[in-house]
C-alpha positions in Angstrom: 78.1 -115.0 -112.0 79.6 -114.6 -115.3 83.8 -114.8 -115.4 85.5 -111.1 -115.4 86.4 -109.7 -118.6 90.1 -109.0 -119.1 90.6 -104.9 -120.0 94.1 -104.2 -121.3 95.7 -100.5 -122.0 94.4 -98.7 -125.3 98.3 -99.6 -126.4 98.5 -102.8 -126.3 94.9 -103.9 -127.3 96.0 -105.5 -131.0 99.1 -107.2 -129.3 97.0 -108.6 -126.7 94.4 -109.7 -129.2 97.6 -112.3 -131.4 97.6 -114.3 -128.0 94.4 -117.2 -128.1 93.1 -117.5 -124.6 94.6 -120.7 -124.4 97.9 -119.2 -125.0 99.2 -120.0 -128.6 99.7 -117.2 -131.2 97.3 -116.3 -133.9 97.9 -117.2 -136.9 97.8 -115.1 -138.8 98.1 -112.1 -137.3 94.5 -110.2 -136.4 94.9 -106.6 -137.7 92.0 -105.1 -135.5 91.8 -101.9 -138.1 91.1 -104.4 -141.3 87.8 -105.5 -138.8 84.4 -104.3 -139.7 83.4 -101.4 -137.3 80.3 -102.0 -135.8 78.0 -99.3 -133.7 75.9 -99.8 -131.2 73.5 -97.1 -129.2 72.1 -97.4 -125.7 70.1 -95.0 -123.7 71.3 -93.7 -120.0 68.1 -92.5 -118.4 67.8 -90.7 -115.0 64.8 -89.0 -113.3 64.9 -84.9 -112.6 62.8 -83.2 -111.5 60.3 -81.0 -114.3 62.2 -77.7 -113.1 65.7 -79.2 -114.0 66.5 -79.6 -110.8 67.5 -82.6 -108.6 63.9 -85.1 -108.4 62.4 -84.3 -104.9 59.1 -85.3 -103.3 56.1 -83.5 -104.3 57.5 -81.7 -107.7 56.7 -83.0 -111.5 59.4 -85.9 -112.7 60.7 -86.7 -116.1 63.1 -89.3 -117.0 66.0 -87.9 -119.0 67.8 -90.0 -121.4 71.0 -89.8 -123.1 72.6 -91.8 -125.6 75.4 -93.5 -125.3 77.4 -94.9 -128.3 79.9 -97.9 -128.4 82.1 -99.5 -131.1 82.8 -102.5 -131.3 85.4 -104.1 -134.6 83.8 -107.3 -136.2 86.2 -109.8 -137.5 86.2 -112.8 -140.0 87.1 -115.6 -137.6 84.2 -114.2 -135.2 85.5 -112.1 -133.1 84.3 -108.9 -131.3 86.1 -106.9 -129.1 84.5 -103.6 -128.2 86.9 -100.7 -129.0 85.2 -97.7 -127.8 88.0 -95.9 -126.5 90.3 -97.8 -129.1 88.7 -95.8 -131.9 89.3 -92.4 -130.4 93.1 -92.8 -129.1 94.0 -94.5 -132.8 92.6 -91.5 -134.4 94.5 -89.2 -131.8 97.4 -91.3 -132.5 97.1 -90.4 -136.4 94.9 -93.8 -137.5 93.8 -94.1 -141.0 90.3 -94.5 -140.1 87.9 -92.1 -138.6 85.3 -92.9 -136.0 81.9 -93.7 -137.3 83.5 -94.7 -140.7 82.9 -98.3 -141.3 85.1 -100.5 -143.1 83.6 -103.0 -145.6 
């Protein structure tokens, strides 16, 4: 089984990110927004029944699938760090970057 990934508060995500996982500083400083924003679509699919209704036996089935979009911020030393919710509290918080715009 794969080691748990550390999730920190939308706040502190770029504070977090200076600390190396062995504990010493960045240097320099990461500025997550300066990152190339990367997107990334998968599908969430469920079976329902053909009449919309919950999938019972004996009526028609479909599968239903819905996409589901994550961002993730690319940087030069080779980091990723998904920032999904990231992108939508900075721009709440008055970012300079809109989601889906990518940075080049």
């Amino acid at each position: 089984m794969a080691p748990p990934i550390p999730t920190f508060p939308l706040s502190t995500l770029t504070s977090q990110l200076q600390e190396l996982p062995h504990g010493k500083t960045r240097n320099p400083p990461l500025d997550l927004a300066s990152c190339a924003l990367k997107e990334l679509v998968q599908y969430r699919c469920n079976l329902a029944a053909a009449d919309g209704g919950p999938p019972a036996k004996g009526k028609p089935i479909v599968i239903v699938c819905e996409p589901v979009v994550r961002f993730y911020r690319q940087c030069a030393d080779g980091l990723m760090v998904e920032t999904t919710a990231w992108e939508g509290w900075k721009e709440r918080q008055g970012g300079s970057q809109a989601v889906g715009e990518t940075s080049r």
